[in-house]
N, C-alpha and C positions, 0 to 999 in steps of 0.2 A: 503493500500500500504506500505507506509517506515516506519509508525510508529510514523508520524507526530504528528496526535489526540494522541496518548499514554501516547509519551512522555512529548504533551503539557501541559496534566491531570494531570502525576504525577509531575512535574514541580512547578504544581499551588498549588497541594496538599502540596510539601514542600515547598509554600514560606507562607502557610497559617495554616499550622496544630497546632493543640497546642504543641502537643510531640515534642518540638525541644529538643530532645535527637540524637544519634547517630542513630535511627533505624526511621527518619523523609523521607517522611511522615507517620506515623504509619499507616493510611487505614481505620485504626477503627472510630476516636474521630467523632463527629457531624459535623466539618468544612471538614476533608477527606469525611466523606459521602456525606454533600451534594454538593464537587464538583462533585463528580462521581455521582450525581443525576441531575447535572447540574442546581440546586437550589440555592447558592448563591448567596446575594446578591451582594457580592464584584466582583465577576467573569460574565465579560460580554462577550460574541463571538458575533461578530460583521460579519456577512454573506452576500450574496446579494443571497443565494441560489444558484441556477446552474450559476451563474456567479458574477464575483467580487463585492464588495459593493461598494457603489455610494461615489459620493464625501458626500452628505448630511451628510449619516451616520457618515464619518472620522469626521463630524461637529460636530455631534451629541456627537462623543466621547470626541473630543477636550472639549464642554461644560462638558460634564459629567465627567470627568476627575478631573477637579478642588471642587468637590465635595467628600467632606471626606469620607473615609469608614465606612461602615455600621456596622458591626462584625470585619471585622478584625483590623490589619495594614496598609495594602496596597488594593490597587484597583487593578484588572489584568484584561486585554484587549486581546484575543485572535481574530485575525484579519486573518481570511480566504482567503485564494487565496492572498495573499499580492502581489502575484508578477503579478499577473492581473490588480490590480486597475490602473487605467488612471493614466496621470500626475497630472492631478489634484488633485485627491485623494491624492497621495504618498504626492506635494506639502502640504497639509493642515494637512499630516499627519507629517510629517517635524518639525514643528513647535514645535508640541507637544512631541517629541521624543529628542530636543535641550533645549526646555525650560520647561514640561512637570512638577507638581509636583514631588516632591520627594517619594510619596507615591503609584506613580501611574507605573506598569510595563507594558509593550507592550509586549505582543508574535507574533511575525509576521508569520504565516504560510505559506511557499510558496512551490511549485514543484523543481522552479527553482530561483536560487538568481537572475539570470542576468533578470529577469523581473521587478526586485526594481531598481529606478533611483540609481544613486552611491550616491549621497547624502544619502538617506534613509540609505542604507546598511553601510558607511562610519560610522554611528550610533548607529549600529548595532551588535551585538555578534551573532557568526555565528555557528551552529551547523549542518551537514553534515550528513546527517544520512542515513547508506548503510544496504540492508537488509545482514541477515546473510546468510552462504551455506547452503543447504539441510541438511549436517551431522550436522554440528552447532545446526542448527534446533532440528533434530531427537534427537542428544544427549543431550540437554535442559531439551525436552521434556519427555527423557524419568528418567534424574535427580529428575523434578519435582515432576514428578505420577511413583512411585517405580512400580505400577501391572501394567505399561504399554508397549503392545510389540513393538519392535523397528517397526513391520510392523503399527501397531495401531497410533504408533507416525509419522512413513510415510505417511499416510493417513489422518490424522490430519493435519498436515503440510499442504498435496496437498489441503485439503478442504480450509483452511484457507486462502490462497495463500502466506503465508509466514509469 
């Protein structure tokens, strides 16, 4: 859809890559690979599957949390459907977002912000993310891959859905 998962990825890949050079996150090193392998062990997503995760799990993370990282600097907590969890959830997640280690980052992934209590979001660094227009699209696309036709990169697009 918006690009959510994407941009979560490479987010995580630059707050963990070795190349902290200007062209971070590089893609290549072993820590960008195995986010994008989803093998990390610093990088946890926290799911309930086809519906939000339980309070347990926000428990789970809280304990887990306060436990050093494995490879990297930091821990990162990618948290699915944020704006679904109960109150409960959001409360226990609260906690850890106010007094949380220093080593530990939350990604919150939601649809809609106004689904997270104000507290939560109050906490929170907010990023809005609007898909681009069609031409946007096509002219990217066709930036990228120089042999490709504007119809090729229309069709692209449409499969994609944006």
């Amino acid at each position: 859809g918006s690009g959510k998962h994407t941009l979560a990825t490479i987010l995580v890949q630059a707050m963990l890559c070795k190349d902290q050079s200007e062209h971070t996150p590089c893609g290549v090193c072993s820590v960008c690979r195995k986010v994008l392998a989803g093998i990390h062990p610093d990088v946890t997503v926290v799911s309930g599957g086809d519906k939000a995760a339980s309070v347990e799990q926000i428990r789970q993370v809280r304990a887990d949390a306060y436990i050093r990282p494995n490879e990297g600097l930091r821990k990162i907590y990618l948290i699915e459907k944020a704006d679904q969890l109960n109150q409960f959830a959001q409360n226990a997640m609260l906690k850890l977002l106010e007094e949380g280690p220093p080593y530990a980052t939350f990604l919150l992934l939601a649809e809609s912000a106004g689904g997270l209590l104000q507290t939560v979001r109050s906490r929170c660094e907010e990023l809005m993310l609007t898909p681009v227009s069609r031409q946007q699209g096509i002219e990217w696309l066709c930036q990228k891959k120089a042999d490709i036709s504007m119809e090729q990169a229309s069709d692209a697009l449409e499969q994609s859905y944006g």
